[in-house]
PyMOL commands that place a pseudoatom at each C-alpha (Angstrom):
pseudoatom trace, name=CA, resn=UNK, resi=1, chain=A, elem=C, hetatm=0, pos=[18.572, -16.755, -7.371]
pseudoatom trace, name=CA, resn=UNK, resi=2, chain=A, elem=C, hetatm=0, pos=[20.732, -13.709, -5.655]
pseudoatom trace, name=CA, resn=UNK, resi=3, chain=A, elem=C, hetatm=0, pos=[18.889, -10.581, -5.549]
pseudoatom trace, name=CA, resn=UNK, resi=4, chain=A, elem=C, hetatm=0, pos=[20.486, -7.261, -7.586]
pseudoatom trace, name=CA, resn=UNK, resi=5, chain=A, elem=C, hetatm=0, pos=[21.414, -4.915, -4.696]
pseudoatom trace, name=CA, resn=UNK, resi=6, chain=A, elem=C, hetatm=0, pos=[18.922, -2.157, -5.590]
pseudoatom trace, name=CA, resn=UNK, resi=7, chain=A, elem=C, hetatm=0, pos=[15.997, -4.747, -5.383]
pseudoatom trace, name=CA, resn=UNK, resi=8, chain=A, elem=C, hetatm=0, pos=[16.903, -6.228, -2.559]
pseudoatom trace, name=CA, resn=UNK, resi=9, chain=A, elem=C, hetatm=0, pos=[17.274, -2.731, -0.809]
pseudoatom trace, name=CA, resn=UNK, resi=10, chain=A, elem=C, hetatm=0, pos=[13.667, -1.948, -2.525]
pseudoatom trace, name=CA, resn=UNK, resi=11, chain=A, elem=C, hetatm=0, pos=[12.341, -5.146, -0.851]
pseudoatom trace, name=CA, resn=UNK, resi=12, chain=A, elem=C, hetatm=0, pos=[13.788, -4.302, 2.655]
pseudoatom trace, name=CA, resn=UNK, resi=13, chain=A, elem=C, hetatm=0, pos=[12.641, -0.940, 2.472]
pseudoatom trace, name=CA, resn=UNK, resi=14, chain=A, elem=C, hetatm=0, pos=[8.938, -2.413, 2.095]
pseudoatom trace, name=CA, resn=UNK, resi=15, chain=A, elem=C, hetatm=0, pos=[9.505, -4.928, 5.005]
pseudoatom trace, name=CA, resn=UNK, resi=16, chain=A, elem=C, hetatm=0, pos=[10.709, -1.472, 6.734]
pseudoatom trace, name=CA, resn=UNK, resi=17, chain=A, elem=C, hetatm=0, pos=[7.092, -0.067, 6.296]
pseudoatom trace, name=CA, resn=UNK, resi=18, chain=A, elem=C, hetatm=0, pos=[5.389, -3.101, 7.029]
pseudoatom trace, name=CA, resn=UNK, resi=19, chain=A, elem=C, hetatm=0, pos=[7.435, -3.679, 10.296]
pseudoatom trace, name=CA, resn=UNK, resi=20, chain=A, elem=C, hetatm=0, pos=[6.236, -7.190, 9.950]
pseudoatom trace, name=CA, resn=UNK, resi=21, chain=A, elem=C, hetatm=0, pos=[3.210, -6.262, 12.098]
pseudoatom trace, name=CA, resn=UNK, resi=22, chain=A, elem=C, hetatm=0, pos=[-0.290, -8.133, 11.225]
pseudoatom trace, name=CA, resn=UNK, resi=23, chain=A, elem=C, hetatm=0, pos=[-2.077, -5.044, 11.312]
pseudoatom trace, name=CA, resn=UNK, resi=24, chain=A, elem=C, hetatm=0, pos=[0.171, -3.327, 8.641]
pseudoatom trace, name=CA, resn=UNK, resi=25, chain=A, elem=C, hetatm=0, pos=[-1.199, -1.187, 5.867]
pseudoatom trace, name=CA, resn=UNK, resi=26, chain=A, elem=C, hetatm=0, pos=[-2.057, -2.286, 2.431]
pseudoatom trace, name=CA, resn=UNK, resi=27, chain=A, elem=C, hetatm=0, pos=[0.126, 0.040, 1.074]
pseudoatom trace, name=CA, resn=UNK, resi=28, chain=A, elem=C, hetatm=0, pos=[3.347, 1.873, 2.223]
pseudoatom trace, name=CA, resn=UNK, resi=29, chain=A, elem=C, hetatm=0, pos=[2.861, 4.869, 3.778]
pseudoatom trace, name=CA, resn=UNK, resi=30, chain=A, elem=C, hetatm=0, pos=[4.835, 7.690, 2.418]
pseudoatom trace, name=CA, resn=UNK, resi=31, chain=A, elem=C, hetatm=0, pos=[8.328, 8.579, 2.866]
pseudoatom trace, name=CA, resn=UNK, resi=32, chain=A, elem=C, hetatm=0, pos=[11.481, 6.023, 2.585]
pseudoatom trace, name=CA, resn=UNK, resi=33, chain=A, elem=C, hetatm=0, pos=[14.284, 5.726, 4.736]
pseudoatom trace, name=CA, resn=UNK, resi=34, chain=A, elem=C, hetatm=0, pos=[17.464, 7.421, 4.799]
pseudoatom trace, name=CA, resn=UNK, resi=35, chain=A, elem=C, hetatm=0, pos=[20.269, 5.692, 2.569]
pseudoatom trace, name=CA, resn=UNK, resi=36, chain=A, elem=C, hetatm=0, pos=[21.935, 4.901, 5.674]
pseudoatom trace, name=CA, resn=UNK, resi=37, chain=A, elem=C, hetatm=0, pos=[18.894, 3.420, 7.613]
pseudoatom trace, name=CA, resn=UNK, resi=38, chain=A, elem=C, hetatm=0, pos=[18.682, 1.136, 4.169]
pseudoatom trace, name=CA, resn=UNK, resi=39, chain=A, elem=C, hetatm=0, pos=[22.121, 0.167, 4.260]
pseudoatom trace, name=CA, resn=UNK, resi=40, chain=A, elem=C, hetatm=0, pos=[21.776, -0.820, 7.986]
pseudoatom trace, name=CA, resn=UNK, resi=41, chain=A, elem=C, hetatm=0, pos=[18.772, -2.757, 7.736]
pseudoatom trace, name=CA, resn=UNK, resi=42, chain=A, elem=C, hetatm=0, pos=[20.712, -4.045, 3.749]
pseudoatom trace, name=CA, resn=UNK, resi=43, chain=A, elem=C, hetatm=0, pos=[23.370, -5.333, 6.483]
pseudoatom trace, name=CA, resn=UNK, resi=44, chain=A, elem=C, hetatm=0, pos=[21.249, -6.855, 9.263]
pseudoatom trace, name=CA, resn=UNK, resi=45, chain=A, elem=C, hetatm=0, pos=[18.715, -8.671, 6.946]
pseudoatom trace, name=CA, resn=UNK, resi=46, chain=A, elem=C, hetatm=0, pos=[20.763, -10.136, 4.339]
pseudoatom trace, name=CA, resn=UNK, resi=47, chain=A, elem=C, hetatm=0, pos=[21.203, -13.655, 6.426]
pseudoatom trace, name=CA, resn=UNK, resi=48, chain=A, elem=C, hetatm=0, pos=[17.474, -13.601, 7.180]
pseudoatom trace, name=CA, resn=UNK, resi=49, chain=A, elem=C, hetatm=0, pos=[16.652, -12.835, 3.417]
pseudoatom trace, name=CA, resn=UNK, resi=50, chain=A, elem=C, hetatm=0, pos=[18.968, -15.604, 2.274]
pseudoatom trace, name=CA, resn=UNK, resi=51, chain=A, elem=C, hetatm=0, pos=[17.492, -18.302, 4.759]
pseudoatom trace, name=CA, resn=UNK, resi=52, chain=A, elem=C, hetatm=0, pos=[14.326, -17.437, 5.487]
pseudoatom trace, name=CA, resn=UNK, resi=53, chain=A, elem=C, hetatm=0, pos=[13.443, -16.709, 1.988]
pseudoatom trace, name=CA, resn=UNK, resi=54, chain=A, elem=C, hetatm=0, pos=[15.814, -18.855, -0.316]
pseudoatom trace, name=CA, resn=UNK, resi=55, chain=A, elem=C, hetatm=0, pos=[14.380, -18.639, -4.347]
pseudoatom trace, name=CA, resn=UNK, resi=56, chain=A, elem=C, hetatm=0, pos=[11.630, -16.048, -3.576]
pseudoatom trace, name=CA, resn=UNK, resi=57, chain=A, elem=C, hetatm=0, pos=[11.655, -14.017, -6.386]
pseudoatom trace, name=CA, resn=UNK, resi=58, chain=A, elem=C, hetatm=0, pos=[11.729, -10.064, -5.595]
pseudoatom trace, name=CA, resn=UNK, resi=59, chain=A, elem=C, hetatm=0, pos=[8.723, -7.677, -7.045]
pseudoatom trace, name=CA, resn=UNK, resi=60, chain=A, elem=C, hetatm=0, pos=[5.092, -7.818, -5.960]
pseudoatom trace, name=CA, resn=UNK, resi=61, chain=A, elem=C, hetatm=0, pos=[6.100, -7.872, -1.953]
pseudoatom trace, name=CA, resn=UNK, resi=62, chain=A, elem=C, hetatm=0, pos=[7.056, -11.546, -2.343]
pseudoatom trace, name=CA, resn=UNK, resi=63, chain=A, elem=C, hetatm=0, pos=[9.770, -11.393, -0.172]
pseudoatom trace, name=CA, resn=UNK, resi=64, chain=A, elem=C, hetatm=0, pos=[8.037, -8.882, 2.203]
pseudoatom trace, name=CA, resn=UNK, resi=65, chain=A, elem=C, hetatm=0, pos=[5.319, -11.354, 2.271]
pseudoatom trace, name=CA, resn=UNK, resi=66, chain=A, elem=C, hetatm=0, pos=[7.962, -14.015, 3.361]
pseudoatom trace, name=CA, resn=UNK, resi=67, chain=A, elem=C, hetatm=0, pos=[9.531, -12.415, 6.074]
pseudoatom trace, name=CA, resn=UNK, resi=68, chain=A, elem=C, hetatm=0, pos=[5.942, -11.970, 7.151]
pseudoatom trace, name=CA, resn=UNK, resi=69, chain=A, elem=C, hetatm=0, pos=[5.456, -15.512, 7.395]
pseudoatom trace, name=CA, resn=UNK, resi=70, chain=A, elem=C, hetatm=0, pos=[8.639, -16.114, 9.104]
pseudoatom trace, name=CA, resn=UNK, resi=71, chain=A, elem=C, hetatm=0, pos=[8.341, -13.391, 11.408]
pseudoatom trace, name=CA, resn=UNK, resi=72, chain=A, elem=C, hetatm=0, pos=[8.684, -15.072, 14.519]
pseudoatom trace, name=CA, resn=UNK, resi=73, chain=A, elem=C, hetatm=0, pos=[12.157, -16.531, 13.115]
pseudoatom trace, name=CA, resn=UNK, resi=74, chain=A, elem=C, hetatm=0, pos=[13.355, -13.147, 11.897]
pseudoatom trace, name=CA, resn=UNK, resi=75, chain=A, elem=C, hetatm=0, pos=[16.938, -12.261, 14.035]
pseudoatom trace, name=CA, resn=UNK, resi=76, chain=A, elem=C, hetatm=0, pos=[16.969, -9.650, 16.825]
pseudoatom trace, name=CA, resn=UNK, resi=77, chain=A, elem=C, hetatm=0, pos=[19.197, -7.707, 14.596]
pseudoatom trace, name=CA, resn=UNK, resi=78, chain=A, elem=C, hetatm=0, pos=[16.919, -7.722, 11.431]
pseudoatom trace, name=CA, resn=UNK, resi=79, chain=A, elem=C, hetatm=0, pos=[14.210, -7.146, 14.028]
pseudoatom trace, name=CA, resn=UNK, resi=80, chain=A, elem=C, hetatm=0, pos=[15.950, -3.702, 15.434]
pseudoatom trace, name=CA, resn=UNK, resi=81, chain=A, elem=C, hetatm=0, pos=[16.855, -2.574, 11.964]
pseudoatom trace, name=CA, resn=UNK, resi=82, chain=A, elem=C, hetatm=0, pos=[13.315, -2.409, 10.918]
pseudoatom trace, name=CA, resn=UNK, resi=83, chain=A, elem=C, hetatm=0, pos=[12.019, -0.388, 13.697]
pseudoatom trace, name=CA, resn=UNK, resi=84, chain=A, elem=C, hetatm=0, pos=[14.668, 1.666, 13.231]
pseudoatom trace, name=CA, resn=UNK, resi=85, chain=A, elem=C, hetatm=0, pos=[13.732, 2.388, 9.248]
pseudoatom trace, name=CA, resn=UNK, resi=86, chain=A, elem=C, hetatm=0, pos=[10.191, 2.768, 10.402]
pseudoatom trace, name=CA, resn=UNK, resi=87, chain=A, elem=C, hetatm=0, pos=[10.843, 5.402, 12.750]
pseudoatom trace, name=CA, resn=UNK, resi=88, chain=A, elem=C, hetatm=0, pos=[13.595, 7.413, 10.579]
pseudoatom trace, name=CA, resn=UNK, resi=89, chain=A, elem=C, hetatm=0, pos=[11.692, 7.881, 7.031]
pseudoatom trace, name=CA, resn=UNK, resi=90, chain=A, elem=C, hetatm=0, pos=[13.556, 10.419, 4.675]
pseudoatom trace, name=CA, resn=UNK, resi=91, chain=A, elem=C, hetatm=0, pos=[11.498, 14.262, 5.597]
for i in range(1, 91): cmd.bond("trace and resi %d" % i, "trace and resi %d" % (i + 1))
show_as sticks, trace
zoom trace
């Protein structure tokens, strides 16, 4: 299944937040990243997405959830573009 482009930027934006940490929130915390933080991290997680995560369905934090579980198998540059959301959320 190939994710719409506005899901699958809603689904990295969540992944963002999480920062695939085990001690993440339940929820997001507030604020969303810049457009061009999302199209960076759009750009450096699309391979991981694709492999990692191949017929997860987006909605409900599915493929958050599935990064999560893959975490340790998650590139360097998906890696960098996460911490980089987290730390630049829209004022």
């Amino acid at each position: 299944m190939k994710l719409s482009p506005l899901m699958f930027g809603f689904c990295l934006a969540a992944a963002a937040h999480l920062a695939l940490a085990d001690d993440a929130p339940a929820a997001p915390t507030p604020g969303t990243p810049t457009k061009q933080v999302m199209n960076d991290l759009r750009t450096a997680c699309a391979t991981d997405v694709q492999k990692l995560c191949p017929g997860v369905q987006p909605g409900g934090g599915r493929i958050v959830a599935c990064l999560k579980e893959h975490k340790d198998e998650v590139s360097d540059v998906c890696k960098q573009a996460i911490l980089k959301a987290k730390q630049n959320p829209a004022q």
